[in-house]
N, C-alpha and C positions, 0 to 999 in steps of 0.2 A: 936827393935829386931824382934817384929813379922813381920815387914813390908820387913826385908831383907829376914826372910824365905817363906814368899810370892813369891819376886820374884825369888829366888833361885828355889821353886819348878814350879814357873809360867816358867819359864827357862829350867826345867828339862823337862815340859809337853812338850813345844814347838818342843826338839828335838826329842824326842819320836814322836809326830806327824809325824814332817818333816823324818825320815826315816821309820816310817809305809807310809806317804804319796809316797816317792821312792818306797818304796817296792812293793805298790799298782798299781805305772806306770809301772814296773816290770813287772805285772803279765797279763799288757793291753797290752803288746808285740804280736802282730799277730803270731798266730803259723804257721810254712809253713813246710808240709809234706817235703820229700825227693823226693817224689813223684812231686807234685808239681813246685820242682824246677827242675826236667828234663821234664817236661812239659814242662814248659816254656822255655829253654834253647831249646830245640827241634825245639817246634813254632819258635822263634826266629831265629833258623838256615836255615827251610824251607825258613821266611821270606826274611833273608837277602839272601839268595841264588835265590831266584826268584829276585829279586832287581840286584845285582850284577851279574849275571850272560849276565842279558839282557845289561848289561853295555859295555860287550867288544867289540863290533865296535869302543867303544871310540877311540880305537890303531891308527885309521886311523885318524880322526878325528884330534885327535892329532897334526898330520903332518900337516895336511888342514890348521889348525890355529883355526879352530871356527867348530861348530857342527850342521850340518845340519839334514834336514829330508829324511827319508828313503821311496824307493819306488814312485809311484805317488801320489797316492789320499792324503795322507796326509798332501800334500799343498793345498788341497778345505778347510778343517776341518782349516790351518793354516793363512789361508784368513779373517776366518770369524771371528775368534781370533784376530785377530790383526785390522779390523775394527772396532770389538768392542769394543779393549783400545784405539783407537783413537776417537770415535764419539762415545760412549755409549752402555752400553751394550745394549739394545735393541735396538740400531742402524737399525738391519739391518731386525729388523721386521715391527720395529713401531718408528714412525708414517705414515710414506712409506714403503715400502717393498725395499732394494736394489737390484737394477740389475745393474749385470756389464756388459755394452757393449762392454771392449777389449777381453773379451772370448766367444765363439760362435757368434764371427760379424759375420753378422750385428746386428743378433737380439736380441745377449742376454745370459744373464743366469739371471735369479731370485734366487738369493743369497737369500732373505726370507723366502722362501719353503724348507730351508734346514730342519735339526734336530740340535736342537737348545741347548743339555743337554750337554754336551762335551765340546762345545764352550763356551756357557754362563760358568759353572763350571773354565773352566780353564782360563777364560777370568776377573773372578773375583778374582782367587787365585793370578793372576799375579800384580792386582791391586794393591790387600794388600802387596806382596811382595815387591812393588819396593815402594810403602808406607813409608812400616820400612825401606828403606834407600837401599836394595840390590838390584845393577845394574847387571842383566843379559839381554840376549838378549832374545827378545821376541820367536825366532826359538829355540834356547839354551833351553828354556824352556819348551814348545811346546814337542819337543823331548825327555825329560827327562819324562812327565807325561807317558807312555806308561811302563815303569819299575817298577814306583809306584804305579801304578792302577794294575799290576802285582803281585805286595807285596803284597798289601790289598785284592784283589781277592783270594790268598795263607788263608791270616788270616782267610778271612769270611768260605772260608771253611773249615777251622780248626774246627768248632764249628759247622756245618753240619756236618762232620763222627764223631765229640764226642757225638750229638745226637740219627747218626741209628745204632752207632757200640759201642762208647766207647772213650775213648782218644785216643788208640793206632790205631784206625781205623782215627779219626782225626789227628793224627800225620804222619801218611803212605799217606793218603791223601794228605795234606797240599804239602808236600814232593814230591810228582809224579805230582804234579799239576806245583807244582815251577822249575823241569826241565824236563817239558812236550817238547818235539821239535815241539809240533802240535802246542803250543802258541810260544814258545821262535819264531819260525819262523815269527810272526804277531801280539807279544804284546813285543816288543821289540824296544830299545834304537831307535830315529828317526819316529817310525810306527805309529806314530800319527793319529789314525783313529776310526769310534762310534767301530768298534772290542775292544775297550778299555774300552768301557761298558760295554758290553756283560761279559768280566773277573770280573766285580766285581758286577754285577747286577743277576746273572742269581744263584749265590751263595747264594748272599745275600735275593733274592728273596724267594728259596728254604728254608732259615732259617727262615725266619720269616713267612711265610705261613705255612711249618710243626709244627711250636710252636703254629702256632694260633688255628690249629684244635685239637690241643689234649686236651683230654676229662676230664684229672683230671685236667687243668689248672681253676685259675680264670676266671671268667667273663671279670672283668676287662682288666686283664691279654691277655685275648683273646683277646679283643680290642686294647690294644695297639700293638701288633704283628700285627691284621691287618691294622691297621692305615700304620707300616713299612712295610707290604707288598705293599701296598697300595703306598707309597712315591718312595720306589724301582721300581715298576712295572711303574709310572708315568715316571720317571725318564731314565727307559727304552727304553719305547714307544716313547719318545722326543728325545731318543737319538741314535739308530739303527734298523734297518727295522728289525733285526733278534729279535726282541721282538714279533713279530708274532706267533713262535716257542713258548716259555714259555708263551703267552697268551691258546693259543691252549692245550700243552700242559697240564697246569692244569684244563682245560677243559676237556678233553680228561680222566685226573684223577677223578673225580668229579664225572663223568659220569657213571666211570666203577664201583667208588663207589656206586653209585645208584643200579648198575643192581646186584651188589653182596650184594645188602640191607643194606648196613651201612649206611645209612641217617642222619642227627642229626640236630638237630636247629642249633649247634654251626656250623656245616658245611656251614648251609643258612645264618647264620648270617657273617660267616669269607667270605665267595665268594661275597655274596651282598654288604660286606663295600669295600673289595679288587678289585673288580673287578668297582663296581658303584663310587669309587671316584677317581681313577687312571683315568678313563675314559674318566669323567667328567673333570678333570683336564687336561687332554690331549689336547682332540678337543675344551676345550677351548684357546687354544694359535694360535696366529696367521701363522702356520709354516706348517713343513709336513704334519702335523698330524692334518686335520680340523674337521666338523663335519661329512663326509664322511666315515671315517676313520672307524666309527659307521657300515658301512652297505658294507663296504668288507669281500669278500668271509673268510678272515683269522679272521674276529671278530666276524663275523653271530656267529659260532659253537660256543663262550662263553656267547653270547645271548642266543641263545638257550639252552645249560645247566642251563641258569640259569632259563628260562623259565620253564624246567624239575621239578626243584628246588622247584619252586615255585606250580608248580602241587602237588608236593608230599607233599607238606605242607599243602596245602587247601583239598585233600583227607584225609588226617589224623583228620581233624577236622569233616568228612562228616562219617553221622551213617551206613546207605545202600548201599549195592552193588551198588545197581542201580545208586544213584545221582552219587558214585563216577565213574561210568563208564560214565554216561552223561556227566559230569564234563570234564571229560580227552577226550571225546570224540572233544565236543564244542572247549577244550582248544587246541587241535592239530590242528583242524581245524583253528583255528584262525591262530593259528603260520603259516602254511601254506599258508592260504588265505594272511595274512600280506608279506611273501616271492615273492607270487606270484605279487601281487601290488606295492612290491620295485619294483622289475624287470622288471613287466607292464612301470613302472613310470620312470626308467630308471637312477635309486641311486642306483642300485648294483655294487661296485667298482667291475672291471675283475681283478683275478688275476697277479699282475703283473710276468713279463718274466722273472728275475730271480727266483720267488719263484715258478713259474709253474715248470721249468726243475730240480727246485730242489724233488716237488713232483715227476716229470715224468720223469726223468734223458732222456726217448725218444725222446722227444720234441724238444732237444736242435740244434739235427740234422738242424729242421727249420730256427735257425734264427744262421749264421755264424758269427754274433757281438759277440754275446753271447759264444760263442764254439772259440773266438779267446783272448779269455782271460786265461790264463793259472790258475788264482785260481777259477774260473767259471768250468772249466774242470770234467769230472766224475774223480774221484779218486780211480786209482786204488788200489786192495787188498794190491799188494807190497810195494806202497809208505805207506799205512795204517799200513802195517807193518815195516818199517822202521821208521815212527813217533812215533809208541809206545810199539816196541817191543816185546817182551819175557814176556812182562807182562802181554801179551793177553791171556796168561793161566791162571792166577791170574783174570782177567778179566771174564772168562767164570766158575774160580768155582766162583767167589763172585754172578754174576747170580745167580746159585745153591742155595751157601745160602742164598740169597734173597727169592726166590723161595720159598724153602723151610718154611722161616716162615714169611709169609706175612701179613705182618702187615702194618695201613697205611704208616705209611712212607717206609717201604721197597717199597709197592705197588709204591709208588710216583719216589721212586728211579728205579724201574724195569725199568716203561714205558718212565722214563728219557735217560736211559740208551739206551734202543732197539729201543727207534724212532733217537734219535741224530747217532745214529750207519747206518740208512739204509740215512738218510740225509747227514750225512758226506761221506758216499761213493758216494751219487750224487754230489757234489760237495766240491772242495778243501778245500772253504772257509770255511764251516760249520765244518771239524776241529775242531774252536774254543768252537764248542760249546759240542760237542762230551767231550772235552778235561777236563772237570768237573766232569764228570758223569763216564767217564772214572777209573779217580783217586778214586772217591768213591769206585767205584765197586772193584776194582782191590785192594783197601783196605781191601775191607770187605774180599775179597778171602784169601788174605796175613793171615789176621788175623785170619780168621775161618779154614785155614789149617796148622796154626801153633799152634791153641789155643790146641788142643791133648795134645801135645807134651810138649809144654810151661806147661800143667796141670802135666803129666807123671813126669816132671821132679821135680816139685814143691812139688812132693810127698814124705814122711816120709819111710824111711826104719825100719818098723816092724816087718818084716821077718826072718825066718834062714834058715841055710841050703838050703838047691837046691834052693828052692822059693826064698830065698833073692840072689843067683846066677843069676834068670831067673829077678827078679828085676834090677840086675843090668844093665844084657842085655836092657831091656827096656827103661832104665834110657838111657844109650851109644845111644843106635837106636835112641831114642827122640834128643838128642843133635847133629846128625848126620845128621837128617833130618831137622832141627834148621837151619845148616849151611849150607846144602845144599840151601834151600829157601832163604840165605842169599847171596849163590855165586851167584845163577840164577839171585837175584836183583840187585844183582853188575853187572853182564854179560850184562844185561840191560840198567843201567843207568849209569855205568862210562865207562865198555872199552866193545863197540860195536862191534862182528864180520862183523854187517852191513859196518861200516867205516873201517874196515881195524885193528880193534883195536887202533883205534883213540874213546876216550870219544862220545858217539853220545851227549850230551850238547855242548860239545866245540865243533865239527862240525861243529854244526847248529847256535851255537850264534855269534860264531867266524868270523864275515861274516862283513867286511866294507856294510855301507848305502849305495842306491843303487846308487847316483849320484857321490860319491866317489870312489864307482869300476866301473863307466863310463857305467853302465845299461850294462858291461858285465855278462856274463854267467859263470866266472872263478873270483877265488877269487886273486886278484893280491898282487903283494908284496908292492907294492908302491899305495898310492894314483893316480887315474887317472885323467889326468888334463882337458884332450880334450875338455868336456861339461863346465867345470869351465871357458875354457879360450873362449868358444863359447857366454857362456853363458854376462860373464864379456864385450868380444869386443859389445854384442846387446844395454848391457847398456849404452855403451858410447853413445847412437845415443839419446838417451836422450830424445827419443820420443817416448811416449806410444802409440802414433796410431799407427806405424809403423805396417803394418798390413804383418805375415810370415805363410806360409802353412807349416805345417808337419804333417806329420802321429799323429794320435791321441795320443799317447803314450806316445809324448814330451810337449806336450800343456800346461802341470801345469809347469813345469819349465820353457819353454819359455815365461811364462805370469808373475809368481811371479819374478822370477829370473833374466830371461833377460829382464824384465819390454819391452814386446811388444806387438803386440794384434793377437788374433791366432783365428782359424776358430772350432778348434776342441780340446777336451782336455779328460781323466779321465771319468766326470761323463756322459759319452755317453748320453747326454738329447736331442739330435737331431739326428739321426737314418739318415735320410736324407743328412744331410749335411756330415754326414761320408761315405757315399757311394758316394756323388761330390769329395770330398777329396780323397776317394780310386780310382775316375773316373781321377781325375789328375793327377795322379801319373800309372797308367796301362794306358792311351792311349797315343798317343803319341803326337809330342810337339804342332801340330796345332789343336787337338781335345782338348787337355791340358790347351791352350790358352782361347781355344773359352770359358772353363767352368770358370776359372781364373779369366777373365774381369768383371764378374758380380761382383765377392769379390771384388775388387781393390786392388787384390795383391800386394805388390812391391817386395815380396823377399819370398822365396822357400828355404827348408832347407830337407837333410837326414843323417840318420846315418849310415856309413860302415864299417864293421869289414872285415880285409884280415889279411892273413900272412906274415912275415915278407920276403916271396920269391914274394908276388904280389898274392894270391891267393885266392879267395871269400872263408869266413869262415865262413859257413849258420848255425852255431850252437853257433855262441860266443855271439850273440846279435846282435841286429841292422837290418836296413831294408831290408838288402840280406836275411833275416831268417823271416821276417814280410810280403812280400811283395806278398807271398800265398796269405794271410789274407786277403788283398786290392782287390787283384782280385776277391777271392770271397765273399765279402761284396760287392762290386760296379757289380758285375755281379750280384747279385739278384736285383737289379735295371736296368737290362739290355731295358722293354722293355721302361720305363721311358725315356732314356737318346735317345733311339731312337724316342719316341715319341716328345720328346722336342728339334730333330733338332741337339742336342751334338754330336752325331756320327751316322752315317748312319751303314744300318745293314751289312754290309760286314765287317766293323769293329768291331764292336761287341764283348762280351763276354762273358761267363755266371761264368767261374771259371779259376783256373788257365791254366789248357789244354791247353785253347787258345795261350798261351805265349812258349810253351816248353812241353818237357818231362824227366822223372827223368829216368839217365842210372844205367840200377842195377849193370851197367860191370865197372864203375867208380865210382858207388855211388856217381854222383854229379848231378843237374840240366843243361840239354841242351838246351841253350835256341832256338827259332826260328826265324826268322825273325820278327816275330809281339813281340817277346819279347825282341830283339835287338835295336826294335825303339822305346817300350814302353820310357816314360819319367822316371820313378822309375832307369830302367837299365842303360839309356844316362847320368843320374845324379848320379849313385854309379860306374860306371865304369869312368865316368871323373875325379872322385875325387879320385880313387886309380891308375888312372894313372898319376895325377900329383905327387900323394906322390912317387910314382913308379920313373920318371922322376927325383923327387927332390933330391932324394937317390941312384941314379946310380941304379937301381933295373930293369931289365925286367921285362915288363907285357906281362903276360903269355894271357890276354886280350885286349891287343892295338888293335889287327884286329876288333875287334867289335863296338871301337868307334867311335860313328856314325860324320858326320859334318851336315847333315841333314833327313829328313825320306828317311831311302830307301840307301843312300850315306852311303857307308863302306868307313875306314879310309887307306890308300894307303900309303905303305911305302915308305921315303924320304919326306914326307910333314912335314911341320913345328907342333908345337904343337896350333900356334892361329888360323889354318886354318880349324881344325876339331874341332869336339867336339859338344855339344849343339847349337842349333840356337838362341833360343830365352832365353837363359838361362845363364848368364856371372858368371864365378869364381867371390865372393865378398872376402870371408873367406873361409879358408880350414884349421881347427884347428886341430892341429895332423901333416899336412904335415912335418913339419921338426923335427919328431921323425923317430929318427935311426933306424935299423934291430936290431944293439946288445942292445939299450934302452928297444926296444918291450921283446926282449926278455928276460932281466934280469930284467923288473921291471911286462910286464902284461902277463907273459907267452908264447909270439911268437907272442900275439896279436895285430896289428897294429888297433885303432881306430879313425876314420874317421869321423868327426862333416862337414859336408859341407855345405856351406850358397852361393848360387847363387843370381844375382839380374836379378829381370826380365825384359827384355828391351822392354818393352810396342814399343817405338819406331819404333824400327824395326819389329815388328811384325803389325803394323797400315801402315805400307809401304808397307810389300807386301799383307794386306790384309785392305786396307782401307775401305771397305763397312762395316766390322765386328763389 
């Protein structure tokens, strides 16, 4: 008996237990504010919208069949990626350094001097991918990172404005950043380029260095933020030159700290780990980035703050005026004496030429390589303000409250803010980096001129009579002025007066890759094929030496794409050889020849855009619109080509003038004689006068083409009796597109891929000594 009320009650304990024991996991249930979950719904939406957004080029894509890269450069970064899944990742540093001899023949590129954080990165994730079993193509994927490092550059800075402002300054942030048109333009679907570091480095950077210095944190604490500053910054520096920028600039920060006396061990101690093992890790790799890298003019100045640094600490330990003046005396001196002796000794890196013009935006004048790159360009106020708006009043009060209570991290944000701003007006590209600091600020304004209002309304009616009448007005005014700030940011970011009241996002994102709208300057309705079907017939030749001239501009696609080997490409690393290449193309066919011979040319290629009536269209793309550029790049080489016997001085030229003049009374280029026999003109006018020909089409330019120097073409003569001498139709891709094709699929645009072969032959005949 006793034994069954045993377990009767040992029975009764158990379930008592077991639903105290529920009840207890009950009460372990994570509580999540209201709050918190429009946080995160917010974030989330920023995120996917900076993601999705960059995605819509897909449209074109689509048709193509398969997803390319956009743009040029991003087939150099796509090179090095896909040698590195094939031979190792450290292929192409070590244990040799790779240089490819089919780009810049004869001599080379040294593919191991690249920057090496972007490639190795996405060269490893591809690994693991096709690991776990998923077969994408190596370009397919390539292209797709630029969207995601997008997102993630979104999120990191989510948690930068919830540190200087708040959530809702994080959340506006996150949000202006994810449909910034200053990134959507150049961290988007295809743009595969280190600009894809910069989005999520220069954030991320900013987060973990402002966490590291502040003052009520742990020690610990501190250290591990600078270890992450530290890993970011390294990570950087391997992976885009624009890392110079956020080196300086927290230097730059550090500095100002100083002279405004807020000094602190934690400071000496977060720049000394941050700045001494990024460093160290850097010029330790065998790539861009060696031990030089140490005593350029862009890394001297965080040496030297840190030198500052270090003064101010050994003074604080010292009792007397006097030592510590001795002290700081000795110590400048040295720093100085040491500057003087790099320089003596001749380890001080020169500034390189894009970041000089970017300092001196005057400069650029000097070198026309530089000044013929359209994202190298100063950038004017109005495109600045079509990139980002109406928010640039939001922008200028968020300064204000900056400003106004400066603190370090505002401080940190200020000098972010007003250097990236006079940097991105000298130059297009820099944008990117502008487009950060931008979103913060233009947060904090949003916020801090809503935050009144937002409080006014939040407010309790205690009132009566008149007073709680004059309340209500308040209350209305507050909600009025809510909604206004709310339309102005819509006016902004969804239907732009800029665009016509077209979305300025879909605009800007809405734009096919650049080799699928055929490197026009109009966005077409159809995929363009011309470059595809140029590109596809080079393949067939099935020979990678096959050595083809073109303008610098085509060089990564004719190298990766048309697998053939080219003189000139993107990363302009021979100065030189691009101004022989602009000398080929401006003189004409027997000065052309004589610089040709030394390459061992076999084949010559240009791009022409006309209209669908036969008419040179110097604004849609192509080398009728480039071919300024050529003359005056190879004309600052003028006294060169005369020294070296290439053309005699009566030939000559220094810019375009030589070739023609522009008539203001047609608005179009007149060419002259020496611009009629140039070889650039003999080979863009033979090739829209066959499309001309092939299409029943008058050319409005037949009288100009030549049959040899000097020989104008003569009506009633056949088409094989004129034209280039030394230069034979091979491909002419494009020729059998229609007038009504051009114009219901690329806007009236006719585009013109022309590939000539050169007939050594005949030109060794009538100049056999050569």
């Amino acid at each position: 008996m006793r034994d069954e009320i045993r377990v009767k009650l040992s029975s009764v304990i158990s379930k008592e237990r077991l639903a105290n024991g529920i009840k207890s996991l009950g009460k372990l249930r994570p509580k999540v504010s209201h709050s918190s979950i429009l946080t995160a719904a917010g974030l989330s939406l920023a995120v996917f919208l900076a993601f999705a957004i960059r995605l819509l080029p897909m449209r074109w894509e689509i048709q193509v069949g398969s997803i390319h890269l956009s743009e040029f450069d991003p087939y150099y970064q796509y090179s090095l990626v896909q040698y590195m899944t094939q031979h190792g990742l450290l292929s192409p540093y070590w244990p040799t350094q790779w240089v490819d001899y089919t780009r810049w023949y004869p001599f080379g590129i040294n593919m191991g001097s690249s920057y090496p954080a972007l490639d190795f990165v996405t060269a490893t994730f591809y690994d693991i991918v096709t690991f776990l079993g998923f077969n994408i193509n190596l370009m397919a994927f390539c292209a797709l990172i630029p969207p995601l490092m997008a997102a993630l550059g979104v999120f990191v800075l989510y948690f930068v404005g919830k540190d200087i402002g708040g959530k809702a300054v994080g959340l506006l942030a996150a949000l202006i950043l994810a449909i910034s048109a200053a990134t959507i333009t150049k961290i988007t679907l295809g743009f595969f380029t280190t600009e894809n570091v910069g989005m999520v480095a220069i954030p991320a950077f900013t987060l973990f260095f402002l966490r590291a210095i502040e003052e009520e944190r742990p020690i610990k604490s501190t250290v591990i933020y600078s270890l992450g500053a530290a890993v970011v910054l390294t990570y950087f520096i391997l992976g885009w030159g624009g890392s110079y920028y956020m080196i300086d600039l927290a230097a730059l920060f550090v500095f100002v700290l100083l002279l405004l006396k807020r000094y602190s061990r934690r400071l000496f101690l977060v720049y000394g780990l941050t700045f001494g093992l990024s460093l160290l890790f850097a010029v330790s790799t065998r790539t861009e980035v060696g031990p030089n890298y140490l005593v350029t003019f862009s890394v001297l100045p965080a040496a030297a703050v840190f030198g500052l640094l270090c003064l101010n600490e050994i003074t604080r330990t010292l009792t007397s005026a006097r030592e510590k003046f001795m002290f700081a005396v000795v110590f400048v001196a040295g720093i100085i004496g040491s500057f003087i002796v790099i320089t003596m000794a001749g380890y001080l890196g020169a500034i390189g030429v894009k970041f000089m013009v970017v300092l001196d935006p005057l400069t650029r004048g000097a070198n026309p390589l530089v000044e013929s790159v359209a994202e190298q360009q100063i950038n004017s106020w109005g495109q600045m303000y079509y990139d980002l708006g109406i928010a640039i009043l939001f922008f200028l009060m968020g300064l204000f409250f900056i400003a106004r209570n400066l603190t370090n991290k505002n401080l940190f944000i200020l000098l972010f803010a007003l250097t990236s701003v006079y940097f991105a007006a000298s130059m297009v590209r820099v944008m990117v980096i502008l487009a950060p600091a931008f979103a913060l600020v233009a947060a904090i304004g949003i916020v801090g001129l809503s935050k009144p209002f937002v409080t006014l309304l939040k407010e309790p009616l205690r009132l009566t009579g008149k007073r709680k009448a004059l309340e209500h007005v308040g209350k209305e005014f507050s909600g009025v002025a809510i909604f206004l700030i709310f339309i102005v940011l819509m006016t902004n970011l969804a239907f732009s007066p800029q665009t016509g009241g077209v979305p300025l996002v879909y605009n800007q994102a809405y734009q096919p890759v650049t080799i699928t709208a055929g490197s026009l300057s109009i966005t077409p309705a159809m995929p363009v094929a011309q470059w595809y079907d140029m590109l596809a017939y080079l393949n067939n030749f099935n020979n990678r030496s096959t050595v083809v001239v073109s303008w610098w501009d085509y060089g990564y696609w004719l190298s990766f794409l048309g697998n053939v080997t080219t003189l000139t490409d993107n990363a302009t690393i021979n100065e030189t050889q691009i101004e022989n290449v602009g000398f080929i193309f401006m003189a004409n066919e027997t000065y052309s020849m004589n610089m040709l011979k030394q390459y061992g040319a076999q084949y010559i290629l240009v791009f022409v855009t006309s209209d669908y009536e036969g008419n040179f269209l110097n604004w849609a793309g192509g080398d009728n619109g480039k071919w300024t550029w050529m003359a005056e790049i190879s004309g600052a080489a003028q006294q060169r080509f005369i020294d070296s016997s290439y053309i005699d001085k009566a030939s000559s030229w220094q810019n375009e003038s030589t070739f023609g003049a522009y008539s203001n009374t047609t608005n179009q280029w007149v060419w002259n004689n020496a611009g009629l026999n140039s070889t650039v003109y003999q080979l863009m006018a033979w090739g829209k006068d066959a499309w001309c020909q092939v299409n029943g089409v008058t050319d409005p330019d037949a009288a100009n083409v030549t049959a040899s120097m000097g020989g104008l073409y003569e009506p009633g003569v056949t088409k094989q009796s004129y034209g280039p001498t030394y230069f034979t139709e091979q491909f002419f891709s494009g020729e059998t597109l229609t007038p009504a094709e051009a114009q219901s699929d690329y806007g009236g645009v006719v585009p013109l891929v022309c590939l000539y072969k050169i007939n050594w032959q005949l030109y060794y005949e009538d100049y056999p000594n050569a």
